[in-house]
N, C-alpha and C positions, 0 to 999 in steps of 0.2 A: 504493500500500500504506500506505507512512504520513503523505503528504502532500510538499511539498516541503522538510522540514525539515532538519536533521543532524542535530539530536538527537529518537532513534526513543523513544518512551515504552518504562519497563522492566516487563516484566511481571514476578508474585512470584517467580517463581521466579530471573528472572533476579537478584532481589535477592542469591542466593548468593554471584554474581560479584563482588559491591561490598566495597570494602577493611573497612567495618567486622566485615564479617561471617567475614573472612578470619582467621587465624592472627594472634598478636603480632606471629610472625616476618614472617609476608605484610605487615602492615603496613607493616613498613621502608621498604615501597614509596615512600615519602614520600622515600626520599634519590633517589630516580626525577629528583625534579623540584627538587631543591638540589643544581646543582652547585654546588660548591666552588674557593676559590681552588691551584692546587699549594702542597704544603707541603714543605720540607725531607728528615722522614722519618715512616711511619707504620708505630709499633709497631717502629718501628727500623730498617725498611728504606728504601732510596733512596728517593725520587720523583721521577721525570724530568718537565722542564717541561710535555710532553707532555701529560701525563693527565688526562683529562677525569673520573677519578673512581676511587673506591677503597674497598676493606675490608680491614682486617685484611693481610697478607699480601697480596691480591688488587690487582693495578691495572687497569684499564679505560684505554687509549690507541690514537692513530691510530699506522698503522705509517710508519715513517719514512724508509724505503727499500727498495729491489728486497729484501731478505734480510728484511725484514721479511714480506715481501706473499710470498713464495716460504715460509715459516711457517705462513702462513693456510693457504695452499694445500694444505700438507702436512696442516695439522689437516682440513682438509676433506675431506681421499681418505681418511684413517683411519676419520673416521666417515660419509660417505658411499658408501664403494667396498668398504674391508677393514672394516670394521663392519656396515654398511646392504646397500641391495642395489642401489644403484646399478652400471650394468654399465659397466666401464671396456675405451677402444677400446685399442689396440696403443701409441698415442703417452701415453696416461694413465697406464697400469699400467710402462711404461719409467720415466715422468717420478717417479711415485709422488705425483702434484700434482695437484689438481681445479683446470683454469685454464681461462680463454677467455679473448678477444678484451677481455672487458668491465674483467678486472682491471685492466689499464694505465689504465681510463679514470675508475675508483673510486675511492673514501679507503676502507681496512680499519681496523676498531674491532677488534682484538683485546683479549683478555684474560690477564695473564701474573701468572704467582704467582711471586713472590717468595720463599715457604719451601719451591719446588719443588728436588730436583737438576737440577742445569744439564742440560743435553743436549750433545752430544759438539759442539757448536762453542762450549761454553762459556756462551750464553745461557741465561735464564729461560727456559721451556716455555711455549709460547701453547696454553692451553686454553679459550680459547673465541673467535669472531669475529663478524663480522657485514661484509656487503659495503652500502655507501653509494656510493648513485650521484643526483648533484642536478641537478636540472635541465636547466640551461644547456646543463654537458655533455651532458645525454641530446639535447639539439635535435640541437645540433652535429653529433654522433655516431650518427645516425639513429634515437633513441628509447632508448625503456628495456628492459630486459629484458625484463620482464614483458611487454613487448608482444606477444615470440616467443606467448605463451599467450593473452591477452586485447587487444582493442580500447578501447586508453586514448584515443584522439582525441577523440572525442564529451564527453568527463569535462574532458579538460584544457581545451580548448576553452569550453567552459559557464564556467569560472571562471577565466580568460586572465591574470586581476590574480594570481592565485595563485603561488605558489612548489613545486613538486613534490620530496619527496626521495625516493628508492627503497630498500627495506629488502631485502637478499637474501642468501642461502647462508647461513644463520645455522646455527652448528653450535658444539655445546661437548662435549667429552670424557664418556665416562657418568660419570667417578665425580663430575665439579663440576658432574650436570646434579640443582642443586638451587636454593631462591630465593635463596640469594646471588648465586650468579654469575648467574641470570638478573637479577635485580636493580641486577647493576651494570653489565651488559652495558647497561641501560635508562637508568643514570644516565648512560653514556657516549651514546649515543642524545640524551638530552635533551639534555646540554648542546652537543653537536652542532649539533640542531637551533635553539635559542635562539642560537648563537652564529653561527651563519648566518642566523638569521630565515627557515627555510620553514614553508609557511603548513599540508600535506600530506603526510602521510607512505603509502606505498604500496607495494606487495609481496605475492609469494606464500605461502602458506602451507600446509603439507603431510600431509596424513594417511599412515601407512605405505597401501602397500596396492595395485592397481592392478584393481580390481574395485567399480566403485560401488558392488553391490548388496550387500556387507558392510559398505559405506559407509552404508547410506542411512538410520537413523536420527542419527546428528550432522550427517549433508547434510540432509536434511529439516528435521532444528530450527535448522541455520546459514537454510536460506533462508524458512524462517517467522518466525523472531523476531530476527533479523539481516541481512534481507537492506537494500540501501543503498536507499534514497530513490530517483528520479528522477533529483535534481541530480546524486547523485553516485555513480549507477548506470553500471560498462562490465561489458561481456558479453564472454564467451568465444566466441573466433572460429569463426566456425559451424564450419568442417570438424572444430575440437576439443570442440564443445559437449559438454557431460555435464549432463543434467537431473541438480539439485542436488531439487526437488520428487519426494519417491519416496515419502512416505508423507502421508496425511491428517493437519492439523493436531492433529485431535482424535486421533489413534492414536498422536503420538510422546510419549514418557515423556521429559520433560525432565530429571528426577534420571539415569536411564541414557544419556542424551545428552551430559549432561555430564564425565560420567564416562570418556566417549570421544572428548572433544576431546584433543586435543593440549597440551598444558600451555604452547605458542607462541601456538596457537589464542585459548587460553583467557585467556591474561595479553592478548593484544589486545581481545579482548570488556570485557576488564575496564576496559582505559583508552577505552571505548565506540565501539571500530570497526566499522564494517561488510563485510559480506560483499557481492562481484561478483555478478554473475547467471550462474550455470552455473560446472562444475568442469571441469577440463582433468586427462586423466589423463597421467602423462611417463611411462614406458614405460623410458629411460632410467634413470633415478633413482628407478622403483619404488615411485611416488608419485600419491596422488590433490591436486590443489592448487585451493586458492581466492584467490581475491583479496582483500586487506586492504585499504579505505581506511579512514585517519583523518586526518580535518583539526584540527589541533592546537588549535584555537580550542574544539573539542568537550572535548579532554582537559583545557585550562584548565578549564571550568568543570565538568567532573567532580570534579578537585582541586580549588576550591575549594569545592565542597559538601560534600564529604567531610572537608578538613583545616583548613578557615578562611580566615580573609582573608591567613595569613600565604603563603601562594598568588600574592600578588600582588608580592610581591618580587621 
């Protein structure tokens, strides 16, 4: 499709996605990719050594023990179970926790405010998270999540010198789901990744839905003008395949495509991800999913075209 490259030429439309053409606000995007050293207090509040980054009120940090990651969890069944439409078994809806096997094996990026009221054990309120799972351990521990859905062997494999991290359960309360807190949920993300040096970032990503065929104009323009390369092409496991191809290139309206990503979707597109070959529907969680790769070397030199050379700091 587009040769062996990473980086896929952007057609005009796609120009939309691109930071200059974004909001003021959307710009900020730039603190995405300056982390910062921990500072004493901001804006007047604590900050714990912890944090990998911050606004206002808002801090972005790893959780730091069992009571932390038992928080996530709880934010996760809010908006995946009593929110969304995720269908919870007899041990989930007891627990009131969205958990597996994998939490033990991950680092959690939560997101806690600061000018929230505490919650009845006295802590800040974690509004928003994200699940981090790196490599190594994925070997170790028989793979990655995302495996459950798609065939990564062939991808990791191809690029063996490579570093994998895995991006998952990401979830933020509706009233902070706006660009700050995705914003810094990203600055926590980066400096994450720089501070570990992975070379790949990769994970699911979800439309409401469980019905392609209402799906199939944002599925038709993800796998016409975003689908991955060759090198860094994995497919969905045949028994769960979902042709993502449902409409003629020439028939899909990209203004109304866009319109229908996902704003998770869409902020990956923008730091130049690609999309897996085929859609996996969860049935569980009430969701159409696709695969996200980005290899981080792609989003260096996005940000540097976009923001300067001060990019190379």
């Amino acid at each position: 499709m587009h040769g062996n490259h990473s980086a896929h030429p952007r057609h005009g439309f796609m120009q939309m996605l691109r930071p200059q053409n974004m909001s003021a606000a959307a710009q900020q995007a730039i603190t995405w990719f300056k982390p910062q050293l921990p500072i004493e207090t901001i804006d007047g509040f604590p900050v714990p050594a912890a944090t990998l980054g911050r606004m206002g009120p808002l801090e972005v940090r790893l959780a730091q023990d069992k009571r932390d990651v038992k928080r996530a969890q709880k934010l996760r069944y809010k908006v995946f179970y009593k929110d969304g439409s995720a269908i919870a078994d007899a041990a989930t809806m007891l627990a009131r926790r969205d958990k597996d096997a994998f939490d033990k094996i991950c680092d959690h990026l939560l997101v806690v405010d600061h000018a929230a009221k505490p919650t009845l054990s006295g802590r800040q309120p974690v509004v928003g998270t994200y699940r981090l799972l790196c490599h190594e351990t994925a070997m170790k521990h028989g793979g990655f999540y995302t495996e459950n859905e798609f065939d990564l062997t062939g991808m990791i494999d191809r690029h063996r010198e490579l570093r994998f991290l895995e991006l998952g359960r990401s979830c933020v309360l509706p009233r902070y789901r706006n660009k700050r807190t995705v914003e810094l949920l990203w600055q926590g993300i980066w400096s994450y990744v720089k501070q570990n040096r992975f070379d790949v970032m990769i994970g699911c990503a979800s439309f409401e839905g469980t019905d392609p065929d209402r799906l199939a104009l944002p599925l038709s323009f993800l796998h016409h003008h975003a689908r991955a390369p060759d090198a860094w092409r994995a497919t969905a496991h045949p028994e769960r395949y979902v042709e993502m191809n449902r409409m003629a290139k020439e028939a899909v309206d990209p203004k109304a495509a866009l319109r229908m990503l996902p704003p998770l979707i869409k902020g990956y597109l923008r730091l130049g991800a690609m999309i897996g070959d085929g859609a996996v529907v969860d049935y569980q969680f009430g969701t159409t999913d696709v695969l996200i790769v980005m290899p981080v070397a792609a989003i260096g030199a996005k940000y540097i075209e976009h923001f300067g050379g001060e990019a190379r700091a």
